[in-house]
C-alpha positions as CSV (number, residue, x, y, z in Angstrom):
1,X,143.5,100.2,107.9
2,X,146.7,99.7,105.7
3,X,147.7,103.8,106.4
4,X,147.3,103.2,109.7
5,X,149.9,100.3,109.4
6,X,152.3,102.6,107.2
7,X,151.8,105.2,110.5
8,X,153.5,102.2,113.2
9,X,155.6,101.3,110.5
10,X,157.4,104.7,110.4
11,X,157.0,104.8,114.2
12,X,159.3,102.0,114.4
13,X,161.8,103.2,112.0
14,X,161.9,106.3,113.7
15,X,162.5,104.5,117.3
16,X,165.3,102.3,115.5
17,X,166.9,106.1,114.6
18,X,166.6,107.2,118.1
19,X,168.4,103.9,119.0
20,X,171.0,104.1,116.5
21,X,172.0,107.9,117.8
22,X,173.2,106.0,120.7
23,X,175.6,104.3,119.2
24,X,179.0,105.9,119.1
25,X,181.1,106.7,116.2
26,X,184.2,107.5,118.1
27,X,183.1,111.6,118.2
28,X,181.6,112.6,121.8
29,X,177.8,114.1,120.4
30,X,174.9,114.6,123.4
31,X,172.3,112.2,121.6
32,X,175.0,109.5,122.5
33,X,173.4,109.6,126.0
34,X,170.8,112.2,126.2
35,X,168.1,109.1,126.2
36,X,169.6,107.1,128.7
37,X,167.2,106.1,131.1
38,X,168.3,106.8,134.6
39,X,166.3,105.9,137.9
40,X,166.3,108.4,140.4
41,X,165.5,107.3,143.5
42,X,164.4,111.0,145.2
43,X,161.9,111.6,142.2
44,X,161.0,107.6,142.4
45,X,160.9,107.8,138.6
46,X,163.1,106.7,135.8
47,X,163.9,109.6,133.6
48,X,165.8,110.1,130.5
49,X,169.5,111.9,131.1
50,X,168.1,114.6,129.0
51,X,165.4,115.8,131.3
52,X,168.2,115.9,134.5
53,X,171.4,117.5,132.9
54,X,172.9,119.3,130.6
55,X,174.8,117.5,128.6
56,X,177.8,119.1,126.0
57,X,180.4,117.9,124.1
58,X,183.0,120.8,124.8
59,X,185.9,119.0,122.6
60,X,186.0,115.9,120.4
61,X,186.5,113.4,122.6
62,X,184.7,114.5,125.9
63,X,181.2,114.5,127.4
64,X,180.2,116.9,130.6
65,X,177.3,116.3,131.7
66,X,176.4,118.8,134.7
67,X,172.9,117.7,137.0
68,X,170.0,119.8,137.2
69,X,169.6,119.2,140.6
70,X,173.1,118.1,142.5
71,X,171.3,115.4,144.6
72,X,171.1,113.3,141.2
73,X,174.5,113.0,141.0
74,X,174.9,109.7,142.1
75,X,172.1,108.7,140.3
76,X,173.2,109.8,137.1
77,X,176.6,108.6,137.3
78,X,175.3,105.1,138.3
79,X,172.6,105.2,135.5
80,X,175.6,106.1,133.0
81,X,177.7,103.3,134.6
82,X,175.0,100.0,133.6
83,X,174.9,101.5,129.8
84,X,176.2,98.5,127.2
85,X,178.0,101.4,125.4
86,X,181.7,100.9,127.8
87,X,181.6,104.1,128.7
88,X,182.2,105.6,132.5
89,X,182.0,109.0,133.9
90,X,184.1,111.0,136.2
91,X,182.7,112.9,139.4
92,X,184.7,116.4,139.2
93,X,183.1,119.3,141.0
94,X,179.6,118.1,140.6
95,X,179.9,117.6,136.9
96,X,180.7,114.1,135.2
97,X,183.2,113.9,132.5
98,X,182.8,111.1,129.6
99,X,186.1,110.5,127.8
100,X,185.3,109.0,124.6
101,X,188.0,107.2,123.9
102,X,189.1,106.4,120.2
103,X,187.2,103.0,118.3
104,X,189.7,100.1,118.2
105,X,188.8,97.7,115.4
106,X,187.2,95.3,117.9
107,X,185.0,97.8,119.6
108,X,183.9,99.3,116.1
109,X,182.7,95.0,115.4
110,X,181.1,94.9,118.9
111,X,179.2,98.4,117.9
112,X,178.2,96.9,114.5
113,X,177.0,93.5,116.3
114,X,174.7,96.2,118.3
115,X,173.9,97.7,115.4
116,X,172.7,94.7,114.1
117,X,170.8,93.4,117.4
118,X,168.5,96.8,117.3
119,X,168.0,96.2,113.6
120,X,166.6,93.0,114.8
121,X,164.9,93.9,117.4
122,X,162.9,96.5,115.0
123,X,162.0,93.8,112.4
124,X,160.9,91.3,115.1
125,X,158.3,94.4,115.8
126,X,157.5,94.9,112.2
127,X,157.1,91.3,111.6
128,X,154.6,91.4,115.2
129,X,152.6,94.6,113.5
130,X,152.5,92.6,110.5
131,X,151.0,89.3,111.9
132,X,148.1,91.9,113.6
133,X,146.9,93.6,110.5
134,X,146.8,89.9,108.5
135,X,144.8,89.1,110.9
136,X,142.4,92.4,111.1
137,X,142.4,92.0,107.0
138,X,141.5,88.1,107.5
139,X,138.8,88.8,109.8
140,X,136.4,90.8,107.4
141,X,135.9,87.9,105.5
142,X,132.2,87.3,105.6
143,X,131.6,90.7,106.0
144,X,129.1,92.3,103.5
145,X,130.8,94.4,100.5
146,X,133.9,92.7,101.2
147,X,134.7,90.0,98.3
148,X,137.9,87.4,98.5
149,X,139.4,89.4,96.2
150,X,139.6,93.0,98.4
151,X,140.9,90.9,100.7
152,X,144.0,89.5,98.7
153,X,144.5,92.3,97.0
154,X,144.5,93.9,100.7
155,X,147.3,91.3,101.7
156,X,149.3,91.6,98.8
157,X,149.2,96.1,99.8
158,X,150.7,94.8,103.4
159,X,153.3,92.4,102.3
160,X,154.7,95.2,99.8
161,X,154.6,97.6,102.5
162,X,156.2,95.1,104.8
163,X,159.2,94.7,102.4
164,X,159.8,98.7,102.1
165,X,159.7,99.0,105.7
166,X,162.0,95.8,106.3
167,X,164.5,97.5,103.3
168,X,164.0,101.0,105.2
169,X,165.5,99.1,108.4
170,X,168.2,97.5,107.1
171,X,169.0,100.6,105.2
172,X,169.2,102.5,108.6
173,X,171.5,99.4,110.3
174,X,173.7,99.7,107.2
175,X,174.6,103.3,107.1
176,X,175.5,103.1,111.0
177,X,177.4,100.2,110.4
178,X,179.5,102.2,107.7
179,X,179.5,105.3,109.9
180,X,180.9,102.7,112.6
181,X,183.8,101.3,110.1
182,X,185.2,104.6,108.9
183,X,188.6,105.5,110.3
């Protein structure tokens, strides 16, 4: 029961990752959008920006993103235009251009208050996972072969695991914030 807790554990950590790729560090990089999610109305899906374009980062400072299928365009460029990251795209010959444009000191904060917010949001899903498996451990009392004691010593194995997944998080949110705050 506890491994299976350690498994969704590492599954959110890994999610906050994926989340923290998409926060920029004032260098154009692909995985700064490639998991957008953009709806396209012709498939009647929403997709992520990976799975319609290619995306590239020809110079330091510049995304070109170039549809799969032209008729996305629009799409695509409106999907890219409702991100929170301030960023807006360019139609030039049925490729968008990103400009990244270099991190003032205020937009390096806001990033790190969105750092924070996603750290958040993960520990508000550990703290969810958490409450469950108290719960499933609680719930085998009574249960034959299972003493008072399995069960504490149970509880006291989930809060310790808890507390390294909780560091692990804040440990992730930290090293994007200094990543964000380097000049």
């Amino acid at each position: 029961m506890l491994d299976e807790f350690q498994l969704e554990a590492q599954k959110i950590a890994q999610h906050l990752q994926e989340q923290l790729k998409q926060v920029r560090t004032g260098r154009a990089q692909p995985s700064l959008v490639e998991n957008f999610m953009v709806l396209v109305e012709s498939y009647g899906a929403t997709m992520p920006l990976r799975e319609l374009a290619s995306i590239s980062a020809p110079d330091t400072n510049l995304l070109v993103i170039q549809p799969f299928n032209p008729q996305t365009l629009k799409d695509v460029e409106k999907g890219l235009s409702q991100n929170d990251l301030g960023l807006s795209a360019v139609v030039h010959d049925d490729v968008l251009h990103i400009a990244i444009p270099p991190l003032t000191q205020e937009r390096r904060q806001e990033l790190v208050k969105v750092v924070k917010s996603k750290v958040e949001e993960s520990k508000i899903r550990l703290r969810g996972l958490r409450t469950d498996y108290k719960q499933m451990i609680e719930d085998q009392e009574g249960e034959s072969g299972v003493s008072e004691d399995d069960i504490q010593r149970q509880l006291e194995q989930l809060q310790k695991m808890v507390e390294s997944a909780t560091e692990k998080l804040e440990w992730l949110g930290d090293k994007k914030e200094e990543e964000l705050m380097q000049l």
